[in-house]
C-alpha positions as CSV (number, residue, x, y, z in Angstrom):
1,X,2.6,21.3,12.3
2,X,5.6,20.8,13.9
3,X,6.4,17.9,16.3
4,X,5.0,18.5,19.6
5,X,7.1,17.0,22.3
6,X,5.0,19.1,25.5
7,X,2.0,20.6,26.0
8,X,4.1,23.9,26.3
9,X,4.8,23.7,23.1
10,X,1.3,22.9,21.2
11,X,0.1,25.6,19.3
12,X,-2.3,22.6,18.2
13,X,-3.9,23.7,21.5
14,X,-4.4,27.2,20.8
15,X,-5.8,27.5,17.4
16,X,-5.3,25.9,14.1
17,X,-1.8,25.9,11.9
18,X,-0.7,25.2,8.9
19,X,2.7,25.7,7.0
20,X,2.8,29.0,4.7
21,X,3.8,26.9,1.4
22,X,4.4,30.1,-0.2
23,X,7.1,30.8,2.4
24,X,10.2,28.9,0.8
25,X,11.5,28.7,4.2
26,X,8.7,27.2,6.1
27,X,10.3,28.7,9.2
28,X,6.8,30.8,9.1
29,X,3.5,29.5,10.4
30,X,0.7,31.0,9.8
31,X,-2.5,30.7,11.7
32,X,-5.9,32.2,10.9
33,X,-7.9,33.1,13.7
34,X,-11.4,31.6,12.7
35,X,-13.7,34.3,14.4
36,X,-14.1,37.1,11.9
37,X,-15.4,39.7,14.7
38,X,-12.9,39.1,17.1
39,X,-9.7,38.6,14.5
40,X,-8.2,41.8,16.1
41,X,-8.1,40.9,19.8
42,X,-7.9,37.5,19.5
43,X,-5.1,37.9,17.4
44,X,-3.2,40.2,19.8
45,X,-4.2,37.7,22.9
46,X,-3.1,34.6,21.4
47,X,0.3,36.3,20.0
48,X,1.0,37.2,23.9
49,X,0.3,34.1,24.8
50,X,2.7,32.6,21.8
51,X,5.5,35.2,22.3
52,X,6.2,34.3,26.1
53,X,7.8,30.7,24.8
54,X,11.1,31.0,23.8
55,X,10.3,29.0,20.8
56,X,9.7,31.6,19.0
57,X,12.7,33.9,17.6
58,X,9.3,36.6,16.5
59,X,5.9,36.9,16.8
60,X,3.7,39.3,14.6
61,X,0.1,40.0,13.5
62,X,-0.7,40.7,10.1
63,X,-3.9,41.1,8.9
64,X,-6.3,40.5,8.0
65,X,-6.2,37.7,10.9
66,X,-2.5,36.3,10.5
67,X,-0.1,35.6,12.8
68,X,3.8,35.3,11.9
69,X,5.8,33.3,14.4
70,X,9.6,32.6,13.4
71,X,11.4,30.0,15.4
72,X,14.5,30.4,16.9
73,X,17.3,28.2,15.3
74,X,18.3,26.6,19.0
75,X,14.6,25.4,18.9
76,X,14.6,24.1,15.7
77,X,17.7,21.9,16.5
78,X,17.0,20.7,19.6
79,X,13.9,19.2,17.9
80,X,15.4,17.4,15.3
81,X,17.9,16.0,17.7
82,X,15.0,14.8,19.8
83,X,13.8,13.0,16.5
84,X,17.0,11.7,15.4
85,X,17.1,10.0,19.6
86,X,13.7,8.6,18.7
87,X,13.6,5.0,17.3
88,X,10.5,6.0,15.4
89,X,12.3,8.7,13.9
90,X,9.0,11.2,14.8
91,X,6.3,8.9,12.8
92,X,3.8,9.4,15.2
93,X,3.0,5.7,16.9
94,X,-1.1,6.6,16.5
95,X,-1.9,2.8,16.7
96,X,-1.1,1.9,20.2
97,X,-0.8,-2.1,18.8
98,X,-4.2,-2.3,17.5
99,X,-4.7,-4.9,15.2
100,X,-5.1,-4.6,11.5
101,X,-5.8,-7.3,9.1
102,X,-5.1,-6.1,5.8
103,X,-6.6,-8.0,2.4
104,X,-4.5,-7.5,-0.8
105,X,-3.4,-9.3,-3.6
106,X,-6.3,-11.4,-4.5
107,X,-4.9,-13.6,-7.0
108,X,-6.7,-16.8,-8.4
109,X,-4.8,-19.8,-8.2
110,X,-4.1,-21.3,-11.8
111,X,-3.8,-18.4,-13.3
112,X,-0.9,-16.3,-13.5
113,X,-0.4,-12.5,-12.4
114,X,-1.7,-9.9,-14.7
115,X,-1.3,-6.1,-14.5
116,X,-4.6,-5.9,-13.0
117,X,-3.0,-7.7,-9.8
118,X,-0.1,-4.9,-9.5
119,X,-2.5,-2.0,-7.9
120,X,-3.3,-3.8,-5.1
121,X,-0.1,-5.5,-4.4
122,X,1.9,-2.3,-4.8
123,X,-0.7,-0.3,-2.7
124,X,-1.7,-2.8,0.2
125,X,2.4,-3.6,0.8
126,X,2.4,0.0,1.5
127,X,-0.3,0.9,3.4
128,X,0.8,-2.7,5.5
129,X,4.2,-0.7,6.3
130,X,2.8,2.4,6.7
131,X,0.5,1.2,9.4
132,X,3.0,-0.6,11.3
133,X,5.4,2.4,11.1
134,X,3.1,4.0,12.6
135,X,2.9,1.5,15.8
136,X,-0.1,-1.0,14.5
137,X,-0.1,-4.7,14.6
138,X,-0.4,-5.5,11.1
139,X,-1.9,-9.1,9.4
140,X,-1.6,-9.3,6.0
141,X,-3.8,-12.2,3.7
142,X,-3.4,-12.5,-0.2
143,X,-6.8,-14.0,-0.3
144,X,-6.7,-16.8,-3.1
145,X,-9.6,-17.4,-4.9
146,X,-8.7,-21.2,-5.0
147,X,-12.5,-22.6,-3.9
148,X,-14.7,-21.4,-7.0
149,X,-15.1,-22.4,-10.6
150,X,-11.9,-21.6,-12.0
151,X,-10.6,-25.0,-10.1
152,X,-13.6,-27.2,-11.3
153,X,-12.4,-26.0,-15.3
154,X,-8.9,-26.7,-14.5
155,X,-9.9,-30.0,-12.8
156,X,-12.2,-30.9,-15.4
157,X,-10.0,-30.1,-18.5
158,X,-7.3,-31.9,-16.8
159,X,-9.3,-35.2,-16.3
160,X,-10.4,-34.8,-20.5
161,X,-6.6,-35.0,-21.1
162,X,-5.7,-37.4,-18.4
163,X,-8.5,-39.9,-18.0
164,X,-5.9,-42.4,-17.0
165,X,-4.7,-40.5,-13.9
166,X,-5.4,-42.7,-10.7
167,X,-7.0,-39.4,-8.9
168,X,-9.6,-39.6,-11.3
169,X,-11.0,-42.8,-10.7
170,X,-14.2,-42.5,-8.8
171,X,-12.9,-45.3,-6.0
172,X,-9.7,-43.0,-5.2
173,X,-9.1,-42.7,-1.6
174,X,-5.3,-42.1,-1.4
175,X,-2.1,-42.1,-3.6
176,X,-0.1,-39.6,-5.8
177,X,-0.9,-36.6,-7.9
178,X,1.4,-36.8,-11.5
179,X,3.3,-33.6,-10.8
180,X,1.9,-30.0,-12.7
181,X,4.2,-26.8,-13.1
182,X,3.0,-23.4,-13.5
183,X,3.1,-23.4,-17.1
184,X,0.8,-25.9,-17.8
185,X,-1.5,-24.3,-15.4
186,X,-1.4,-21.1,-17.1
187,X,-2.0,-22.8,-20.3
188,X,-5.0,-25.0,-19.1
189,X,-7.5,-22.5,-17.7
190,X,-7.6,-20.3,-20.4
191,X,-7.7,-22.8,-23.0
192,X,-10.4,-24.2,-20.6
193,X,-12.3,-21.1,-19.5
194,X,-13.1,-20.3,-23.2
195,X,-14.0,-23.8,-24.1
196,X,-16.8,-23.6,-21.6
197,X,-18.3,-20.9,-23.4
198,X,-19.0,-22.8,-26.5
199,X,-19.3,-26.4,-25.1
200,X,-22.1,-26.8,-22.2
201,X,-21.8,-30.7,-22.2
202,X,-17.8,-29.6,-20.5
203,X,-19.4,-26.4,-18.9
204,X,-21.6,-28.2,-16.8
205,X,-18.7,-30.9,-16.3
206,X,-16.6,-28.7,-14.9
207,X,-19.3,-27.1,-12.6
208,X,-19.8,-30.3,-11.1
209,X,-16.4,-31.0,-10.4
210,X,-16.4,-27.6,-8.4
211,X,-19.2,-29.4,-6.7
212,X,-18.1,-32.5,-5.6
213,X,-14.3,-31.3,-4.9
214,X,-16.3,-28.8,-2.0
215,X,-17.8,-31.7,-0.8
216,X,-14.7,-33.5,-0.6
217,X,-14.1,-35.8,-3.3
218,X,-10.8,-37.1,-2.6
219,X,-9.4,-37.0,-6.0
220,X,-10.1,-34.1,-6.5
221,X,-9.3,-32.6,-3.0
222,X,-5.3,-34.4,-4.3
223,X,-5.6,-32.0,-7.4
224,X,-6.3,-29.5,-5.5
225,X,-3.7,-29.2,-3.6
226,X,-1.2,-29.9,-6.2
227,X,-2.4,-27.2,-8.0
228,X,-2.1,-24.9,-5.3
229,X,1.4,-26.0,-4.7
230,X,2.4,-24.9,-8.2
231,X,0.4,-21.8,-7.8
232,X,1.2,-20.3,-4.8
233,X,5.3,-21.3,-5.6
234,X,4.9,-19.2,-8.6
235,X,2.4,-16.5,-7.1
236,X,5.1,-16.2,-4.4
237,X,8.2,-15.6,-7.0
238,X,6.4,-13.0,-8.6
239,X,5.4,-11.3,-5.5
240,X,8.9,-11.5,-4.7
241,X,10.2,-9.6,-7.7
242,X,7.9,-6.5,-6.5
243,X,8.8,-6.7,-3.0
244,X,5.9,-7.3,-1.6
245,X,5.0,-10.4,0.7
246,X,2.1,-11.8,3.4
247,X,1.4,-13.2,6.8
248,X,-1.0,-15.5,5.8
249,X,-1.9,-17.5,2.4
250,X,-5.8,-18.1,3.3
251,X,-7.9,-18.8,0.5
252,X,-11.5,-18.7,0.0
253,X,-11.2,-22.6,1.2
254,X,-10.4,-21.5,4.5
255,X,-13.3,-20.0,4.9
256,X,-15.2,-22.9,3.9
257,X,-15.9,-24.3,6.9
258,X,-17.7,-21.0,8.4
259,X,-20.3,-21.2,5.7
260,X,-22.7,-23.4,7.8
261,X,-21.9,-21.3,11.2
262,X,-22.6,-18.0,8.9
263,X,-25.8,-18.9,7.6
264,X,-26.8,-20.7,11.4
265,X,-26.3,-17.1,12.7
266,X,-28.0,-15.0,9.5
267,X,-30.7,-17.6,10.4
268,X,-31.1,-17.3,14.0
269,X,-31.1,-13.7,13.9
270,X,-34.0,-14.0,11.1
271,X,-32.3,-12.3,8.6
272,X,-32.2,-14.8,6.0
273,X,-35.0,-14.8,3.9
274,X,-36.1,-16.7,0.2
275,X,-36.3,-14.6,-2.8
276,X,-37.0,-16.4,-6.4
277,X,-35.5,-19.2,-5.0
278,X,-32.6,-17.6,-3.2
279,X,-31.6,-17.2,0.5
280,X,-31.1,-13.5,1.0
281,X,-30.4,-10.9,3.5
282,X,-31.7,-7.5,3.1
283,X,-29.1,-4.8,3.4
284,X,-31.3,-1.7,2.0
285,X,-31.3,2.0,4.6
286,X,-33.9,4.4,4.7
287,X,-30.9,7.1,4.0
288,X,-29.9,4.9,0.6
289,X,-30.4,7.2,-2.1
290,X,-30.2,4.6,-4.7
291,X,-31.8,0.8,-4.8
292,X,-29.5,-1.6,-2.9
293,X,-30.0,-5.0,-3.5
294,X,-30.2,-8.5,-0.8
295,X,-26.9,-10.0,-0.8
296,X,-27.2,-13.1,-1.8
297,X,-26.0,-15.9,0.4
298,X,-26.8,-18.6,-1.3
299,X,-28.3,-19.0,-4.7
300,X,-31.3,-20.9,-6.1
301,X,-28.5,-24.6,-6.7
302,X,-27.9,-24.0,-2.9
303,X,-24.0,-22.7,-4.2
304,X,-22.1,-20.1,-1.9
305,X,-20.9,-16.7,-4.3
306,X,-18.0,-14.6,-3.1
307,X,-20.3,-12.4,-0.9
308,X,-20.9,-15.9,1.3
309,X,-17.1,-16.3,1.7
310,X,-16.4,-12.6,2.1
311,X,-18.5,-13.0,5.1
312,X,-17.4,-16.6,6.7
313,X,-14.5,-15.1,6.0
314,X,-15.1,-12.2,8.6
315,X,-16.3,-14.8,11.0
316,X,-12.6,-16.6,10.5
317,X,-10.7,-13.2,10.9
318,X,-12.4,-12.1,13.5
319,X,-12.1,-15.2,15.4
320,X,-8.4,-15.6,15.1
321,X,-7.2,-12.0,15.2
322,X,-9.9,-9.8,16.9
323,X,-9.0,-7.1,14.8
324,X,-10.1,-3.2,15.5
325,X,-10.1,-2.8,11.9
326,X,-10.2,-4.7,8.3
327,X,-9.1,-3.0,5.4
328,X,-9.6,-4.5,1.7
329,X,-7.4,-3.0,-1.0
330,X,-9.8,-4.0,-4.0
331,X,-10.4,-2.4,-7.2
332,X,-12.9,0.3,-6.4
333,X,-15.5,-1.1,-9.3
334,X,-16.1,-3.4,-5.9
335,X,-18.1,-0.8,-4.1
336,X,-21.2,-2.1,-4.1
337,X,-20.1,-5.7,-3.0
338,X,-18.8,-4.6,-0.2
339,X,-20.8,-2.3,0.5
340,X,-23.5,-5.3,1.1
341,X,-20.9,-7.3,2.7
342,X,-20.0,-5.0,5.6
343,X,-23.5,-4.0,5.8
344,X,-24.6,-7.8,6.4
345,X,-22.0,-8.5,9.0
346,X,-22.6,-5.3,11.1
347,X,-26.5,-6.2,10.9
348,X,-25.7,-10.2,11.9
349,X,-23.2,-8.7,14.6
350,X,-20.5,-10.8,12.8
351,X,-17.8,-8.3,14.4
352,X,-17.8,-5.7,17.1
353,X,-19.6,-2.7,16.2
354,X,-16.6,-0.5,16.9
355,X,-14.6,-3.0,14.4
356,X,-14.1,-0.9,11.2
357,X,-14.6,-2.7,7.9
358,X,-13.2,-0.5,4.9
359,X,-13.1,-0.8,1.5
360,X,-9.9,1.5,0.1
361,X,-10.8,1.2,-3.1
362,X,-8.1,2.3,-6.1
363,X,-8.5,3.4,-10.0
364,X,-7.4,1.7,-12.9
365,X,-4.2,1.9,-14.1
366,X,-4.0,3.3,-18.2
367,X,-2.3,3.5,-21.5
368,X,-1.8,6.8,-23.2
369,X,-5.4,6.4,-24.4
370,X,-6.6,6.9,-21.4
371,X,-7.8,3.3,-21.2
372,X,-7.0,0.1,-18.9
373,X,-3.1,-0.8,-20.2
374,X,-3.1,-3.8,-22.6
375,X,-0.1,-5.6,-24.4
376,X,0.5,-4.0,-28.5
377,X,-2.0,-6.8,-29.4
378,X,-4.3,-6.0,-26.8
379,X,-4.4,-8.5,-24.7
380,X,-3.7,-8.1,-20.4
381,X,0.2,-8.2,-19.7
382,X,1.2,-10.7,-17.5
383,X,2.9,-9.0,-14.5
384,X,6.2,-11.0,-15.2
385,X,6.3,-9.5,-18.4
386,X,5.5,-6.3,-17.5
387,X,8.9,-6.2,-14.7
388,X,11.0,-7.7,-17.9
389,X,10.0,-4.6,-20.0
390,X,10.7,-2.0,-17.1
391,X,14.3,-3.8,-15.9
392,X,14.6,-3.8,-19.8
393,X,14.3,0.1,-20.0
394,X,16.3,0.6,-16.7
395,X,18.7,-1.3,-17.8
396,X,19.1,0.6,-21.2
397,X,19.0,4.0,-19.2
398,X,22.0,3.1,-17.2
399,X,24.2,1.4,-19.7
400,X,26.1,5.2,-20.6
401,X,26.8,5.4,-16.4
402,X,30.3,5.3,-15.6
403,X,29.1,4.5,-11.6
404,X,27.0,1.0,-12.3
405,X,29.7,-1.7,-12.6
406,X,28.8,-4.7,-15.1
407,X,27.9,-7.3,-12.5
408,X,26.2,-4.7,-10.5
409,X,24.2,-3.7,-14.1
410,X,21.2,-6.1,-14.0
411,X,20.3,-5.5,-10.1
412,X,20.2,-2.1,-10.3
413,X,18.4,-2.4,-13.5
414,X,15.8,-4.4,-11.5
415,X,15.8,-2.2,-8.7
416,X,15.7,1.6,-10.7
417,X,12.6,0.0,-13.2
418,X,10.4,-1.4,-9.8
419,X,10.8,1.7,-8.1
420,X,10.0,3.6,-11.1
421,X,6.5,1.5,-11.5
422,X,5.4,1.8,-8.0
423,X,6.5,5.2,-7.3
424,X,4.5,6.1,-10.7
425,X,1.6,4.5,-9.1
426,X,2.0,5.7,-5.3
427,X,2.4,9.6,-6.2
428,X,-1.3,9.6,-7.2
429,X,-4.0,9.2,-4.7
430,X,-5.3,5.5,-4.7
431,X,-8.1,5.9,-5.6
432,X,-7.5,7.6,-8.9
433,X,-7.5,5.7,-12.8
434,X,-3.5,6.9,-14.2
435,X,-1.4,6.5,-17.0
436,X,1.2,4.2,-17.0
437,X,4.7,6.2,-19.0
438,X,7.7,4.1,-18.4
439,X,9.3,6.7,-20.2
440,X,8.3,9.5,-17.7
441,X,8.7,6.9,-14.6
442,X,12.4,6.7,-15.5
443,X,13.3,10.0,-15.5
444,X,16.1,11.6,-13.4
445,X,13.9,14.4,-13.0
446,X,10.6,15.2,-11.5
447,X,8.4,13.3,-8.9
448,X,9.9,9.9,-10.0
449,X,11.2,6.7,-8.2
450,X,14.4,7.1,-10.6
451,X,14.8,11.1,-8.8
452,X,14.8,9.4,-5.1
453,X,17.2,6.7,-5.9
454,X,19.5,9.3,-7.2
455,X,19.4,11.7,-4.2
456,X,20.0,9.3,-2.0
457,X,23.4,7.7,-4.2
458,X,24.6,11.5,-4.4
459,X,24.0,11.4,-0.8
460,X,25.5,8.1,-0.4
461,X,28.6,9.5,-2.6
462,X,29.4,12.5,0.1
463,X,29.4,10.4,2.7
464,X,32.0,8.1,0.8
465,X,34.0,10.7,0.0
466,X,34.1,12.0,3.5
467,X,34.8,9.0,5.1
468,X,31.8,9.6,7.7
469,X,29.8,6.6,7.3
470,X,28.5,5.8,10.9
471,X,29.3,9.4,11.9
472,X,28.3,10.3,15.3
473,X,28.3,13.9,15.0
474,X,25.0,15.5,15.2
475,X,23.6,18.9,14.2
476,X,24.2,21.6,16.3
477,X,23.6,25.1,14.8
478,X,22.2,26.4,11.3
479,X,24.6,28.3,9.0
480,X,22.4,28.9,6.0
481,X,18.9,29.3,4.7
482,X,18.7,26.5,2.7
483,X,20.0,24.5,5.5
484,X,16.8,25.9,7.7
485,X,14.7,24.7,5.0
486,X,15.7,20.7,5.0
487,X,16.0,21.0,8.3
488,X,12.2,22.4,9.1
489,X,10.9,19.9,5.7
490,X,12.5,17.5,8.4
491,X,10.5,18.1,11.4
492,X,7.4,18.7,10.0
493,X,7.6,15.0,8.3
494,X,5.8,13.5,11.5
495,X,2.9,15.4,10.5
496,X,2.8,13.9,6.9
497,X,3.0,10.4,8.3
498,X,0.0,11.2,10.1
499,X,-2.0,12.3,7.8
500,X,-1.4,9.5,5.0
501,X,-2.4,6.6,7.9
502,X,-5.5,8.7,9.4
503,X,-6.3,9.1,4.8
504,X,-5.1,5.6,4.8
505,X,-2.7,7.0,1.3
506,X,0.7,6.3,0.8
507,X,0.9,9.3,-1.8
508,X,1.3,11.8,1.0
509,X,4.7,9.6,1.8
510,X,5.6,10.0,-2.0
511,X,5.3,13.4,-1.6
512,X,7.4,14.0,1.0
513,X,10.1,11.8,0.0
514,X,10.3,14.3,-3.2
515,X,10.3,17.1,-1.4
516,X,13.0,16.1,0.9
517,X,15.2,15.5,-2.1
518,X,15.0,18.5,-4.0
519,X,15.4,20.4,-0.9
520,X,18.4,18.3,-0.5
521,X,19.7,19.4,-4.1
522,X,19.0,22.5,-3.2
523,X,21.1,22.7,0.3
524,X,23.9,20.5,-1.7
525,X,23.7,22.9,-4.6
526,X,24.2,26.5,-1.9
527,X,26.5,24.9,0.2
528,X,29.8,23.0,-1.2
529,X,30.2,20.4,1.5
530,X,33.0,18.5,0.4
531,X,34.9,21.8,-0.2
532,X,34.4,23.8,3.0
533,X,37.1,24.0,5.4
534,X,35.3,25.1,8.4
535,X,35.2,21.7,10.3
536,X,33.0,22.8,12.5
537,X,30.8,23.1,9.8
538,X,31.0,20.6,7.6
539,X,30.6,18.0,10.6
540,X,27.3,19.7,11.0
541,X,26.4,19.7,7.1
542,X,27.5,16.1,7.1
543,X,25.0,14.8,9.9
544,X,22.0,16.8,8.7
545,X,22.4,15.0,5.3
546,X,23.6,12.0,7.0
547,X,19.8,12.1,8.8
548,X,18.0,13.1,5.4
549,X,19.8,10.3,4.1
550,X,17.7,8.3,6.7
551,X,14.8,9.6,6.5
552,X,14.1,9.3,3.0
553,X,15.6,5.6,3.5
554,X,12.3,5.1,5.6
555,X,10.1,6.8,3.5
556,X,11.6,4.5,0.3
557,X,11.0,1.0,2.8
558,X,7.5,2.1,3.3
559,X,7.0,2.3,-0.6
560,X,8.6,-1.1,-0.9
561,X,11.6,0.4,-3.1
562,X,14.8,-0.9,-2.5
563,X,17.8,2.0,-2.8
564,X,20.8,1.8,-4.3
565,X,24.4,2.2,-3.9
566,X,25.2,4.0,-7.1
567,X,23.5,4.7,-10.5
């Protein structure tokens, strides 16, 4: 639907709308009158009622229930220039500052990024600048798992080699940590992880050093922290590379200090109960179609599990942010976790009941077999080495252009293979498993990252060429049909915007972004801009594409893709 700036102008009011996608125009709307019975009259009343606003250039019925209204082109343009005068350039602001606190990421310290980390990144930096585009007050929390047992191996393995270290002396109080690096790290707790498979004497070591570094030891606790130092330098450079950054750097240690106020409230509330040695809180509806089991809030060694700090954890957000809603961008295999989790803290009253707790669970990403990606030996790519294999390709598909200078060659390299990655994840729904093609992600053609960058450097190239950077002309008539078309793909963007926030899916942006561009190669292709010599007119050309130019900008920032100058 169009933007609505007036109640005179809703149609929304009236009936329901959609665009006729089969009109290449979409200067047609077509509305279906729901009431089969009535479709005649109703038809004929609501076109009276529609033909009286001068909105409309013609109104018709057609049946069997249809009605054809065609906008006037003064309409049309006086709408867009109320959206290029808007800051929000028409995203409708649906969130009147409410405040979201966004969990993405989820990384474990001391262990580096793998391709099973870039879904969420890619898809929770969106959805974070989507929301806030669309006039939310967004938090956003990587969540580190730096509080379980993949510290206590690291710890452990680390003492084995270093016995000699001061911070391993039981009668250490205070002094310095010999200093670690992220390579080490990443060496240590898979060569320890797998040694506590096969050797229970370290297996157990290492689960008591989990154990006494929650309860403080302060060794340990100087470990600790040096470790997530390293980590979180490293995580951070990574993160960096993809474009995607947080508010906060919590951890599963910051919740910590809930776990006694959690189980005090699951406790007063007599919801905690013992089962086979376990304190438990039942979580099972009558509706449930299928058994759902206690979640378990602390197990039989008195130990928390991820569902206990998932929960303080709500208690800490909660507490500090108030937030109307808490969305986790988690590997849909999760379901039934969280589905037990927000269950449990709606029952212990943890939040609001209005607050909404959501899981926006996404697929798995694929190799041409149609299984999870894995390096040519079959291993999990690290995600470092998965952005060095994309820049490489990038940068192999633009070595033949004449318009990437050499020390512009490796940036834009970096910048053509990223966007290729995440639009190649964005364009499908989140929630669906795809296949990773670097080879179709490059392309110049199609729905591809590579296509937007290069609409907007042609775009970027007129402009150039006719010296109207920072133009201030502004459109004020339509000369063509293909000019119509951008122009209406142009207004109806506000209504794309909101569906992808109320869907919570950044593919409808991906979308849209694609079909501004190759309605932009089509108006480019009719219309010879830098060749006309009606001023008039090619002042008008050059601020409509000048605005599309925009516009696709924003869409591009909300996918986290930086543009280009040329390619």
């Amino acid at each position: 639907m169009l933007q609505q700036k007036s109640t005179s102008n809703s149609l929304a009011s009236i009936i329901d709308t959609w665009s006729d996608e089969n009109n290449p125009l979409y200067d047609t709307l077509q509305i279906k009158v729901k009431d089969s019975e009535k479709i005649s009259n109703t038809a004929e009343e609501v076109k009276n009622i529609i033909s009286e606003n001068p909105a409309f250039l013609k109104v018709e019925v057609a049946k069997p229930g249809f009605i054809n209204m065609t906008m006037t082109d003064e309409y049309l343009v006086t709408l867009l220039g109320e959206i290029a005068d808007d800051e929000h350039l028409g995203i409708p602001q649906a969130g009147g500052n409410d405040t979201i606190v966004i969990d993405y990421g989820g990384p474990n310290v001391a262990k580096p990024l793998h391709i099973g980390h870039l879904r969420s990144a890619i898809i929770g930096e969106s959805l974070k600048r989507l929301a806030r585009e669309c006039g939310y007050n967004v938090i956003s929390d990587v969540h580190l798992g730096d509080w379980g047992l993949q510290i206590g191996l690291v710890i452990a393995e680390l003492e084995e080699r270093n016995p000699d270290w001061e911070c391993f002396r039981p009668d250490f109080t205070e002094g310095t940590v010999p200093e670690l690096d992220a390579d080490m790290l990443n060496e240590i707790y898979p060569f320890a992880s797998q040694k506590s498979k096969t050797d229970e004497v370290f297996k157990a070591r290492a689960h008591q050093a989990t154990a006494d570094l929650q309860n403080g030891r302060p060794g340990y606790i100087a470990v600790w922290k040096e470790i997530l130092r390293v980590s979180i330098a490293d995580l951070k450079g990574n993160y960096s590379k993809l474009g995607v950054d947080f508010d906060l750097w919590y951890g599963e240690s910051d919740a910590d200090k809930y776990i006694d106020e959690l189980v005090q409230i699951l406790t007063d509330k007599n919801l905690l109960h013992e089962s086979e040695g376990a304190m438990v809180v039942d979580v099972e509806l009558e509706s449930d179609k299928a058994p759902m089991p206690p979640v378990i809030i602390k197990k039989s060694d008195n130990s928390s599990i991820y569902a206990t700090t998932d929960l303080a954890t709500i208690i800490q957000r909660n507490r500090d942010f108030a937030p109307k809603k808490i969305w986790y961008v988690v590997d849909k295999r999760q379901d039934l976790h969280f589905t037990q989790v927000f269950r449990c803290a709606k029952k212990a009253e943890l939040v609001p009941e209005d607050t909404e707790l959501e899981l926006l669970g996404f697929g798995t990403m694929n190799g041409n077999d149609g299984k999870p990606y894995k390096t040519r030996d079959g291993g999990v790519m690290k995600l470092s080495d998965l952005i060095e294999t994309v820049t490489s390709a990038a940068a192999e598909k633009l070595r033949s252009s004449e318009f990437v200078s050499e020390k512009d060659h490796d940036e834009i390299a970096r910048r053509v293979g990223i966007a290729a990655v995440k639009f190649g994840d964005l364009i499908n729904h989140r929630s669906k498993d795809y296949i990773f093609d670097i080879d179709k992600f490059l392309s110049f053609e199609g729905k591809t990252g590579t296509y937007l960058l290069y609409t907007v450097t042609r775009i970027n190239s007129i402009i150039r060429k006719t010296n109207s950077e920072g133009s201030d002309a502004k459109v004020n008539a339509i000369y063509t049909d293909a000019e119509r078309e951008l122009l209406l793909a142009i207004l109806l963007t506000g209504d794309v915007f909101r569906h992808a926030i109320d869907e919570k899916a950044p593919n409808y942006i991906c979308d849209n972004a694609y079909k501004l561009a190759v309605i932009f190669s089509k108006f480019y292709h009719d219309n010879h801009i830098l060749g006309e010599t009606d001023e008039t007119k090619k002042q008008n050309w050059i601020a409509l594409i000048s605005f599309t130019r925009k516009l696709i900008l924003k869409h591009l920032d909300i996918l986290a893709i930086e543009p280009v100058e040329n390619m």
